[in-house]
SEMAR-989135 format. One record per residue (C-alpha): x, y, z; residue in one letter. Coordinates in steps of 0.001 Angstrom, whole numbers, padded with zeros to 6 digits, always signed. Each point is the difference from the previous one (the first is absolute). Layout:
REM SEMAR-989135
XYZA ...
END
This chain:
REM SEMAR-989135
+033959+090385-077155X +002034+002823+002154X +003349+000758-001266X +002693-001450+002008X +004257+001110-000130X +002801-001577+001623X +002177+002040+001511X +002886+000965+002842X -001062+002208+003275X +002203+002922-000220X -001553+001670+003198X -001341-001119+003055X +000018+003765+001478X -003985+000007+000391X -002792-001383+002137X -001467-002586-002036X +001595+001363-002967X +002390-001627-002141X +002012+001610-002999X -000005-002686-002893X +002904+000019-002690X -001060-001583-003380X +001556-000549-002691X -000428-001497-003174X +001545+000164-004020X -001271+002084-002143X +001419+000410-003826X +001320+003412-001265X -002650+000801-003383X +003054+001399-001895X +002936-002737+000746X -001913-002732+001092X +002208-000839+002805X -001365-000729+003627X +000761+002482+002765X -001407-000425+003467X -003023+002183+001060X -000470+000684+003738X -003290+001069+002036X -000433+000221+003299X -003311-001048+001316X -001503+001380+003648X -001688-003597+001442X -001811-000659+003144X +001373-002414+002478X -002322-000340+002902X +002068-001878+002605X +003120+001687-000859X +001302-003451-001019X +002560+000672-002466X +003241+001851+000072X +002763+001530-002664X +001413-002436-002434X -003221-002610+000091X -001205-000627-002949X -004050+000192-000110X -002869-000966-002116X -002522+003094-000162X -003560+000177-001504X -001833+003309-001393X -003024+001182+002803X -001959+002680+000137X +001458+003430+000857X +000936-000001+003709X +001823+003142+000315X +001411+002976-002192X +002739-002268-001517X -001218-003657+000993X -001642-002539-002142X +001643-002980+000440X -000239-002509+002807X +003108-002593+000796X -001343-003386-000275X +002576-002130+000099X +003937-000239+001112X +001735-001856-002548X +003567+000084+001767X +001062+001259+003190X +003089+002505+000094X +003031-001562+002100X 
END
């Protein structure tokens, strides 16, 4: 089983390259209180189908480029 994110395209600058915002709650050891921790994520989109603000399903691949190993596989919501 590949590991798969959720996330928010943050860039749509590159050909066949999207820029994939994910975040997710991690707790703090010492206070035990949840703060948000943010990665970005370089993922290939081969069609150029998706855009800033859509919110995408992407799946761990094999390395594709320097930064890329993730693929989008799905987009969950559209951006208005």
């Amino acid at each position: 089983m590949r590991k798969q994110r959720i996330g928010v395209v943050i860039s749509d600058k590159m050909n066949k390259t999207r820029v994939v915002l994910v975040e997710r709650l991690k707790m703090h050891p010492k206070y035990k209180k949840y703060i948000k921790a943010r990665k970005k994520f370089y993922a290939h989109d081969e069609n150029n189908e998706t855009k800033n603000g859509d919110i995408v399903l992407i799946e761990e691949t094999r390395p594709l480029s320097k930064l890329k190993r993730w693929i989008i596989k799905q987009i969950v919501r559209r951006s208005e």
